[in-house]
N, C-alpha and C positions, 0 to 999 in steps of 0.2 A: 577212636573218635570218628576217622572215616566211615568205619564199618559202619556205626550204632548210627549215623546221619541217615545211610543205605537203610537199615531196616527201622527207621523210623518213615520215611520213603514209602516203603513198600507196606509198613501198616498201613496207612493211609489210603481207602480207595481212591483211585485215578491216576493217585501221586507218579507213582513208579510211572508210566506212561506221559504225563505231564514234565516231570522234571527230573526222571531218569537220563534224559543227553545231556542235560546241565550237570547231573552229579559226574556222570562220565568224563565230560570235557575237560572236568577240573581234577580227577583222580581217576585218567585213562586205566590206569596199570590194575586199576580192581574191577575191570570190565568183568573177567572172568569169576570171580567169588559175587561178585554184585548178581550176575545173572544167576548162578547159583543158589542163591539166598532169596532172588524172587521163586525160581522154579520150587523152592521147599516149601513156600509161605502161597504155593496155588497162583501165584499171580503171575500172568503173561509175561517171560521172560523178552519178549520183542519190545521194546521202545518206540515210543510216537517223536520221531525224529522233526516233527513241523514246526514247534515250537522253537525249537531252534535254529533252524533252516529261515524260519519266519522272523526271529532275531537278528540272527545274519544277511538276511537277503538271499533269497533265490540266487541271482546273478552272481554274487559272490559263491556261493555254497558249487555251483555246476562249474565256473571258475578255479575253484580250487579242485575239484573232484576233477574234472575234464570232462567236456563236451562228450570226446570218442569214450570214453572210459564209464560213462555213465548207460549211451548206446550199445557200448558193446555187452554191458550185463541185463542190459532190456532185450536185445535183439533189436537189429536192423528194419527184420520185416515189421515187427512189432509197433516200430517205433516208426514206420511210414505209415502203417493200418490206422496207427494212433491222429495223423496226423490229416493223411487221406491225399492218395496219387494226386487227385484233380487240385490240390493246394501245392505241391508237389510243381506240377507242372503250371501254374499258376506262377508261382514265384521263379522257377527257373526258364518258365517260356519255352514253348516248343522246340523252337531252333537250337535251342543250348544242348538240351536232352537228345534230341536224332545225332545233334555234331558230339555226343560222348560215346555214341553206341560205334561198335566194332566195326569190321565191314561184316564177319560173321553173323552179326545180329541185326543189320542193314538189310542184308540179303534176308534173311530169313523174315524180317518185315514186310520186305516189299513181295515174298510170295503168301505172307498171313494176308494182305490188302486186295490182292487178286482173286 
């Protein structure tokens, strides 16, 4: 019955992408034959994960995933590029940022400045 939900799903253009995290959520354990049975039927075995995330709430969803955990498969510098130094140091204020750097990175400042 699970199964036959799945590829009534995946007949449907969009479905699978739409309400593929919903099927998931509720019958984790057939992640693996589900994505299967889209790759056989030609349809995009990746998932539009927004729809549920948009269910959930963002806040909750990076909550439960973790802040660092979500960073650390983005990438660090990624996810400052994303954000942008100048907001960066916007929010952390200059003084906070020089009083976190090293003396080795201190020093090597103040001969970048000169």
């Amino acid at each position: 019955m699970k199964l036959q939900l799945a590829q009534v799903v995946l007949q449907q253009p969009g479905w699978w992408q739409r309400y593929g995290a919903f099927l998931l959520l509720f019958h984790p354990h057939l992640k693996q034959e589900m994505e299967h049975m889209a790759q056989l039927s030609g349809t995009d075995a990746e998932i539009d994960l927004r729809p549920l995330i948009h269910a959930v709430g963002l806040p909750v969803a990076v909550r439960q995933l973790g802040l660092k955990q979500i960073i650390d498969a983005v990438g660090l510098k990624r996810a400052l590029e994303e954000v942008g130094l100048k907001q960066v140091i916007a929010e952390f204020g200059l003084e906070e940022l020089l009083a976190s750097l090293t003396p080795e990175q201190r020093e090597g400042l103040k001969q970048r400045l000169q």
